[in-house]
N, C-alpha and C positions, 0 to 999 in steps of 0.2 A: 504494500500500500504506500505509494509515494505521491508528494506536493511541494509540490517545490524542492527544495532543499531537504526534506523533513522524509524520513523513509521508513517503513516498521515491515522488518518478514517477519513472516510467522513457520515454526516448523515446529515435528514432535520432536519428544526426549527421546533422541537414541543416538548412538556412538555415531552412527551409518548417516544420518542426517546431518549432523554437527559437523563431521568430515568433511561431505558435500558441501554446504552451504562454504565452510575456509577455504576450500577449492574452489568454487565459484568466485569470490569474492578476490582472491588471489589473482583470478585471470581477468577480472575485471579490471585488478589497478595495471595488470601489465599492458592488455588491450589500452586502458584507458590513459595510462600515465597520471593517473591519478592515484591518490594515497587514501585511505578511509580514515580519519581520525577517531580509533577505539575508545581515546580516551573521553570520549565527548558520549561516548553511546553506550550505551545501557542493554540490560538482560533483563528481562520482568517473565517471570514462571506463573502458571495457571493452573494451582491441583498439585504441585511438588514442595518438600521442605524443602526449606532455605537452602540447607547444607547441598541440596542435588542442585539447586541452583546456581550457588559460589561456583560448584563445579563448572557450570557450562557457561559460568562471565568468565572462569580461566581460562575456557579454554580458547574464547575470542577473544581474551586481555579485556574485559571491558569492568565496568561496575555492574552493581546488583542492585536496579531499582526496585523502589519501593512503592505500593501500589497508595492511595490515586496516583498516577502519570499524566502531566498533561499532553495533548497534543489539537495541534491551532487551537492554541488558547481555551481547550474547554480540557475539564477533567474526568479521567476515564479510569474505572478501577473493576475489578472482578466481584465487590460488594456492593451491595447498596449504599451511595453517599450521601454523607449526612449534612445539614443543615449547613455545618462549618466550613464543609469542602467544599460544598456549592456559593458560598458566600463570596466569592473572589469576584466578582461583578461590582456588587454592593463596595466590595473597599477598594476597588479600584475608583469607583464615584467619590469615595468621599479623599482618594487621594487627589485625585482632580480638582477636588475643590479647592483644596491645602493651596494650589497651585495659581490659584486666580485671582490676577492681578487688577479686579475689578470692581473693588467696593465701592466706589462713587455712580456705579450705574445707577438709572434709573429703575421703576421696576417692569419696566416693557424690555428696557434689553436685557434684565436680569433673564425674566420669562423669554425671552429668545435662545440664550444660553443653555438655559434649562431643555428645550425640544432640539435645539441641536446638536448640545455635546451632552448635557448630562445623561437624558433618559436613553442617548441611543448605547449609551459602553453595556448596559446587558441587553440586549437584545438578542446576539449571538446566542449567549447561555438560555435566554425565554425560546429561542428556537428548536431546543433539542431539552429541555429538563422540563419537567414542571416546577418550579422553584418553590421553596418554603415559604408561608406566612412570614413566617420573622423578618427574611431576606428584604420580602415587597415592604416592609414595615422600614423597614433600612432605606428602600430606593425614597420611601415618602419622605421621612424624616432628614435627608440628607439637600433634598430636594427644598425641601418646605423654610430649613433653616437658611439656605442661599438666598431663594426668596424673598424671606422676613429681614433677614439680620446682613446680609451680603459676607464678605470676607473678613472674618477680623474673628477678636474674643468681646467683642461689644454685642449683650447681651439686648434685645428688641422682642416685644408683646408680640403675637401672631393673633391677626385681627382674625383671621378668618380655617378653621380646621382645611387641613389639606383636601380631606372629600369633596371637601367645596368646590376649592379651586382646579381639581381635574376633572368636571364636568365639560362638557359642549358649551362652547359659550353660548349657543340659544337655549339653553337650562341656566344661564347666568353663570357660568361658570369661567375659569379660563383656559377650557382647553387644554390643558396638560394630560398625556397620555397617564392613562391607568393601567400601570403595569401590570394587573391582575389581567385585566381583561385583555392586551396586548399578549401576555404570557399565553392563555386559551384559544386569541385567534391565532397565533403561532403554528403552535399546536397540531388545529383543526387545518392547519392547511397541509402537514403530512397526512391527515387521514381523506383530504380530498384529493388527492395526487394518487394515493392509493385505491380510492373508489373509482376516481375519473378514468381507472382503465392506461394513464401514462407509462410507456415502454423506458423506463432507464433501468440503470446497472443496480442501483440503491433500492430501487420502488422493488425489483423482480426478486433482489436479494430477500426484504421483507415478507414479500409476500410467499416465498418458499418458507422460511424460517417460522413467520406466525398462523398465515393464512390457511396453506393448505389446501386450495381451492375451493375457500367459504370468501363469503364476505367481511370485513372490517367489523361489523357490529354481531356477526356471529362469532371473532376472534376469542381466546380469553385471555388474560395480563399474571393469569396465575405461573408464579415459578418462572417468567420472564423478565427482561432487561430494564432497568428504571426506565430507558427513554421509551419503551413499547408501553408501560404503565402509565409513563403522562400521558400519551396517546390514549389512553382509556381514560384517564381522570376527564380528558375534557368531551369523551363522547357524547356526554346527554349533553350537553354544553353545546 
């Protein structure tokens, strides 16, 4: 599986494999004149103790990662992630804020700021997880105090509850995306890609893996993947 720069094989535990793939990888840098830098790459096992693991980062000289892993930016792990793991969106936002050299704004380009840099840094992660309450609690509060108070430690009253202000503005609101409901239509658009009958690599992979020749709403989320779970949390949705 490769993008860019960023590469993951996958093989079983066995002497005969491991062999292969050093041999492969060998005639790639001679074809290539290129070098693989081991020390940058990792070993992550699926189902084996640690110790048979050490073994096979030795024996490609690499390290022995530890599971969540991320890769482009989202994190990926063989259990179900928790609250915490999932939260690197949220403190990425309120790193951003650290960062903004913008406390004299008004509160219109405050609010512009907010729909163009803030709310979009999780969308990525809203695309593929269904994210925790606490998380989306994080995105408001992060959001609300930029808002209210701008940049600084000068503390300012919030006139108005955040549910307020991310209403439609023809509900009086202002408009500000509600990452609940952003998170759901996310979501719902893998399971209409999936219904809509569309032929890619991803959608054919899915639908072998969960499907089975039912439909999406016949699927079930028992004893499968968080991201195939969110895909269900927002069915009736």
């Amino acid at each position: 599986m490769q993008y860019a720069d960023d590469t993951i094989l996958f093989l079983q535990n066995s002497k005969k494999d491991i062999i292969n793939l050093k041999f492969i990888l060998f005639c790639y840098e001679e074809m290539s004149r290129m070098r693989i830098n081991y020390s940058k790459s990792e070993v992550f096992n699926v189902g084996l103790s640690e110790e048979v693991g050490q073994e096979v980062a030795d024996a490609f000289n690499c390290k022995l990662g530890k599971f969540p892993m991320k890769y482009l930016g989202l994190p990926i792990s063989d259990s179900r992630l928790s609250m915490a793991e999932l939260s690197d969106a949220a403190k990425k936002m309120e790193k951003r804020l650290q960062t903004r050299k913008c406390g004299h704004l008004s509160f219109g380009g405050r609010s512009i700021l907010i729909d163009s840099c803030l709310t979009n840094i999780p969308m990525y992660t809203m695309g593929f997880y269904w994210v925790h309450e606490g998380t989306h609690q994080r995105f408001d509060s992060t959001r609300g105090k930029y808002f209210w108070e701008g940049v600084g430690n000068k503390k300012k009253y919030h006139m108005i509850k955040w549910e307020a202000l991310d209403k439609p503005k023809e509900f009086r609101g202002l408009g500000f995306i509600d990452t609940r409901a952003m998170n759901s239509a996310l979501l719902c658009k893998w399971n209409y890609r999936i219904e809509s009958g569309k032929n890619s690599l991803c959608i054919n992979l899915l639908k072998r893996k969960y499907l089975r020749g039912k439909g999406f709403c016949q699927s079930s989320s028992r004893g499968s993947s968080q991201f195939w779970q969110g895909l269900h949390s927002v069915k009736e949705w």
